[in-house]
C-alpha positions in Angstrom: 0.0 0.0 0.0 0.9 3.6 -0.8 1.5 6.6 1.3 -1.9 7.8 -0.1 -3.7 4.8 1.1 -2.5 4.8 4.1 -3.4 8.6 4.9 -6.8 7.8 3.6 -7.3 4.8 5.8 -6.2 7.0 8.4 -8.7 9.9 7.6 -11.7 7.5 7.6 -10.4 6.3 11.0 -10.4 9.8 12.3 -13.7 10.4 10.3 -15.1 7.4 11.7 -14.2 8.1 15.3 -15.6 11.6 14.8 -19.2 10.5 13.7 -19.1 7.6 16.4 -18.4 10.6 19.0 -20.7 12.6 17.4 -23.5 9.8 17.6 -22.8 9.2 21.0 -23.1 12.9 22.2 -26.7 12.7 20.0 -27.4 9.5 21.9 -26.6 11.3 25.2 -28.6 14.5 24.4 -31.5 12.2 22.9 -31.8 10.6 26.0 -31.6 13.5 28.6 -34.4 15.2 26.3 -36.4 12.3 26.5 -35.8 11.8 30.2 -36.9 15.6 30.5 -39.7 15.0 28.6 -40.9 12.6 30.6 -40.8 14.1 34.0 -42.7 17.2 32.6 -45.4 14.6 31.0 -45.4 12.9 35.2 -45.9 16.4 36.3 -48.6 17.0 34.4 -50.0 14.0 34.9 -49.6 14.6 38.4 -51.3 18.1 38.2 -54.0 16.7 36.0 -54.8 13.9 38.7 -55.0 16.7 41.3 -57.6 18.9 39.3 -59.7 15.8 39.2 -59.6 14.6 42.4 -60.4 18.6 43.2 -63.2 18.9 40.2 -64.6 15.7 41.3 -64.8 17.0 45.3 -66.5 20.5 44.0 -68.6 18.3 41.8 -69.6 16.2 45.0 -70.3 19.1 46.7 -72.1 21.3 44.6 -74.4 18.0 43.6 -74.7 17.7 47.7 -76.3 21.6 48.1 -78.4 21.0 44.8 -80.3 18.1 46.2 -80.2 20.0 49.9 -81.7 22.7 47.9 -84.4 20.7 46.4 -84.9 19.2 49.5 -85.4 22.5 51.2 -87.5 23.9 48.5 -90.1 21.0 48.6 -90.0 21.2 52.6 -91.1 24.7 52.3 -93.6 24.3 49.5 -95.4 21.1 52.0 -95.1 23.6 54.6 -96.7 26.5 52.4 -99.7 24.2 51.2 -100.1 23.1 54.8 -100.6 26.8 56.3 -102.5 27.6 53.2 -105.1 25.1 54.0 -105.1 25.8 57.4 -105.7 29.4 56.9 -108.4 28.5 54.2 -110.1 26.0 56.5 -110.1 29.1 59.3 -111.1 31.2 56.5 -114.6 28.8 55.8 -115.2 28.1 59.1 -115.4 32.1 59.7 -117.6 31.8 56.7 -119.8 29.3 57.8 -120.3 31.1 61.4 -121.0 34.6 59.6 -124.0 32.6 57.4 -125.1 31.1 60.6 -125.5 34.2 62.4 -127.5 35.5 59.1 -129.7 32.8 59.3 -130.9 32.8 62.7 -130.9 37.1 62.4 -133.3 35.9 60.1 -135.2 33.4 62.9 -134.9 35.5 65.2 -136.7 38.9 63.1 -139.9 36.9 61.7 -140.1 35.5 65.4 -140.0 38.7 67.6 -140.5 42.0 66.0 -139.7 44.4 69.5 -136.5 42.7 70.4 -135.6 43.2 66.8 -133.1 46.4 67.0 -130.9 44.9 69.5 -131.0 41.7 68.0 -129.8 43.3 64.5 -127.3 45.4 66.5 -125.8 42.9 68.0 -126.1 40.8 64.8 -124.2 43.5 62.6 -121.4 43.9 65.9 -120.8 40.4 65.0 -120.7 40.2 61.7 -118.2 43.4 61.9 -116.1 41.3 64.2 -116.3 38.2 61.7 -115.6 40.2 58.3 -112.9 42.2 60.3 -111.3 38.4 61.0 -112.0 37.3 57.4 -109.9 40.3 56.4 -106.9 39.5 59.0 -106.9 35.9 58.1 -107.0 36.8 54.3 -104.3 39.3 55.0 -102.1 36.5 56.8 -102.8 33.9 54.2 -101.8 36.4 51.2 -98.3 37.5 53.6 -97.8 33.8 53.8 -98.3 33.0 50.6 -95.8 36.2 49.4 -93.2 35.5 52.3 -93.0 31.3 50.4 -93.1 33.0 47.3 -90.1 34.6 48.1 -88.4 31.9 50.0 -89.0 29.8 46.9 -87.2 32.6 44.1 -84.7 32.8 46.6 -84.1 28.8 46.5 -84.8 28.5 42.8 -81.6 32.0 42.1 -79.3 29.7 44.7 -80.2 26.6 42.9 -79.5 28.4 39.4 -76.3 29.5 40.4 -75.1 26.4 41.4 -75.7 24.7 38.4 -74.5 28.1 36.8 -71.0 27.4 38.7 -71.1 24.0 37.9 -71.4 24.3 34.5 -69.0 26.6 34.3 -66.4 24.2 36.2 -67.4 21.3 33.9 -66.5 23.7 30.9 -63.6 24.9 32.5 -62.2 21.3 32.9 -62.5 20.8 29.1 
């Protein structure tokens, strides 16, 4: 072999170790990227895990005052119907008393004719006393009826903004 040869044989040599050392530092920064990589993928992971475990706690808790909501909403419309009836059960019976009293006025006028001025006196005292009642009681029922009214928007907003808020976590999340 020549001189040539030989100095070509040693350039490839030198070539060769150059790309081999080259490779190896490609290797070595391949690798450290990847390893980075990978701990920023087990990060987020990590992070990811953490807003679900946290989303699915708000979600419990939001779904837990929603159905306490309901509950309390339907507790105070049972407890609205139940004065309601009450008060419109008073309000009958007052009725029923005030027709009463009109019909024996009426007994009372065909059957004696001198006693009949204090008799309708006393007769329109009562039935001043009975329609002044009627009007209280229908008073308290329409207050009561306005005061669960309100109680009930005021469940219905909280309920809305609930599901508002969890909507808007659920989107969020996405």
């Amino acid at each position: 072999m020549g001189r040539n040869e030989e100095k070509d044989i040693e350039a490839l040599k030198k070539l060769k170790e150059d790309l081999l050392s080259e490779i190896d530092f490609l290797k070595a920064r391949l690798e450290k990227e990847r390893t980075q990589h990978q701990e920023e993928i087990l990060k987020l992971q990590t992070q990811n895990i953490a807003l679900r475990t946290q989303f699915q706690e708000r979600e419990k808790e939001l779904t837990s005052k929603l159905t306490e909501l309901q509950k309390k909403l339907e507790q105070t419309h049972r407890e609205y119907e139940e004065a309601r009836r009450t008060w419109e059960e008073i309000l009958k019976n007052k009725e029923q008393e005030k027709n009463a009293i009109y019909a024996e006025l009426a007994i009372k006028e065909s059957e004696a004719g001198a006693d009949l001025e204090t008799e309708k006196r006393k007769f329109f005292e009562r039935e001043g006393e009975l329609l002044k009642e009627i009007d209280e009681l229908r008073a308290t029922l329409s207050e009561t009826k306005k005061q669960y009214e309100e109680k009930l928007k005021s469940l219905e907003t909280e309920k809305r903004e609930i599901f508002d808020e969890f909507q808007n976590k659920i989107s969020n999340l996405r």
